[in-house]
C-alpha positions in Angstrom: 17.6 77.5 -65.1 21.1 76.8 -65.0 22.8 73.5 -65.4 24.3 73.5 -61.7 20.8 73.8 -61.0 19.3 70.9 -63.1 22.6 68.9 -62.0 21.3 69.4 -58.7 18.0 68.3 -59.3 18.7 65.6 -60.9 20.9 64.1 -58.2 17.8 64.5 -55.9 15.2 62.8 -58.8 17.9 59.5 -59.0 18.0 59.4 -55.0 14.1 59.3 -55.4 13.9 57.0 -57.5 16.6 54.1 -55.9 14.0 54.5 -52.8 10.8 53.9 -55.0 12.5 51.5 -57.4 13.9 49.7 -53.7 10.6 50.2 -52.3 8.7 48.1 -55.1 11.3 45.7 -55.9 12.7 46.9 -58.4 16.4 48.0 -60.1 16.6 51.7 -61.2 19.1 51.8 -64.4 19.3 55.2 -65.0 17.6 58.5 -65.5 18.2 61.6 -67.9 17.0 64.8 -67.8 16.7 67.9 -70.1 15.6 71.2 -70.3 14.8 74.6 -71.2 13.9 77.8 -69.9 10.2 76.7 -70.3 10.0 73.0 -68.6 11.9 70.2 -67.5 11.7 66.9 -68.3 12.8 63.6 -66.7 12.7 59.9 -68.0 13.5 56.7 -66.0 14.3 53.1 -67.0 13.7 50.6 -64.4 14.6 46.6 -64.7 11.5 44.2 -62.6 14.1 42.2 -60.3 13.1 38.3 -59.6 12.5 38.1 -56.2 14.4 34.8 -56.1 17.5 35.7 -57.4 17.5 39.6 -56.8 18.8 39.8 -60.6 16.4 40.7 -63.4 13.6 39.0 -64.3 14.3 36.5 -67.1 11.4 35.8 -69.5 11.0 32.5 -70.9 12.0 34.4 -74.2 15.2 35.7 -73.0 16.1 32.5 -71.9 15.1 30.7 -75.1 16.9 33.1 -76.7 20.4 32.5 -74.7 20.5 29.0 -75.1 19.9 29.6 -78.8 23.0 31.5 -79.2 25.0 29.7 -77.5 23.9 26.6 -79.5 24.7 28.5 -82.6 27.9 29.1 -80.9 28.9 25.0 -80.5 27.5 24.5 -77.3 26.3 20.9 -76.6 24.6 20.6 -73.4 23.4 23.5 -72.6 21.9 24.1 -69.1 18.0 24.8 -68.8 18.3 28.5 -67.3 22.0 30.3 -68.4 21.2 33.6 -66.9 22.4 33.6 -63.3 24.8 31.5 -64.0 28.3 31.8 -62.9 31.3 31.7 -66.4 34.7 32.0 -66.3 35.6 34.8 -68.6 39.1 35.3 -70.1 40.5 39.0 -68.9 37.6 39.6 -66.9 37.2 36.0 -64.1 34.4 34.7 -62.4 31.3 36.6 -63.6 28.0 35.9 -63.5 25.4 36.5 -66.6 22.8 38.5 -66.0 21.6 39.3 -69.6 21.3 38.8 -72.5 20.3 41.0 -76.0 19.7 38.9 -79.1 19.8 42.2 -80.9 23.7 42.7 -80.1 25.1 39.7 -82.4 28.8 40.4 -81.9 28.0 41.0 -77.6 24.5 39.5 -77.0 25.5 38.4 -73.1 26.0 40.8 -70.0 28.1 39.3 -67.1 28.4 41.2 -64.1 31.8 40.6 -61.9 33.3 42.6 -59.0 34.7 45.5 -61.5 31.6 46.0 -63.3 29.1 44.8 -65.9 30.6 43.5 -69.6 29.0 42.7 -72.7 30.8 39.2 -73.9 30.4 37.2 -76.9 28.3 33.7 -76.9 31.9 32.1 -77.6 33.4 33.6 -74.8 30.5 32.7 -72.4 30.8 28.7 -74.1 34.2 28.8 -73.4 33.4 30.0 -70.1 31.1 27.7 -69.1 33.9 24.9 -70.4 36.1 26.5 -67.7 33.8 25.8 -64.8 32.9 23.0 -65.6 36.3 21.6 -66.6 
């Protein structure tokens, strides 16, 4: 097999799998592929979307988790749900966070704005939600 060949296939296996992940509700974040002359192997990561929002789904965990850090971070009042929420962000604007990764200490928040996604620091999403509010 060559690797214009499994390049090629693999285009068609991620257009496959936007349909099913579309299909079921879902958000397909990626797939990867590799081979040999023997077999072929493909593996896909998909995120369960909250039919609500059309963003992830947030686990009570995840959210405890948020509002943890940003406690730890000098937060006084911090709202009940964070994810989803809409933070102003310093070099980056109006973003809204859609994750967050306890395991990432120095970047445990995800915002997505009109450029992309970002990782962001619990200050920076503090200080963000200072700027909204303020």
């Amino acid at each position: 097999m060559t690797r214009t060949v499994a390049k090629a296939i693999h285009a068609d296996i991620t257009e496959a799998l936007k349909e099913i992940a579309a299909k079921y509700g879902l958000e397909s974040t990626g797939s990867k592929v590799t081979w040999t002359d023997s077999d072929f192997k493909v593996s896909a990561k998909f995120n369960i979307l909250d039919p609500s929002t059309g963003s992830k789904q947030i686990t009570s965990v995840m959210a405890h988790q948020a509002k943890i850090l940003l406690i730890n971070a000098g937060m006084e009042e911090v709202p009940e749900t964070v994810i989803g929420k809409e933070v102003y962000i310093r070099g980056i604007g109006f973003s809204k966070i859609v994750d967050v990764k306890p395991n990432r200490p120095k970047y445990p928040f995800v915002v997505e704005c009109p450029k992309g996604r970002y990782k962001v620091s619990a200050m920076d999403v503090k200080d963000g939600f200072d700027r909204v509010v303020a």
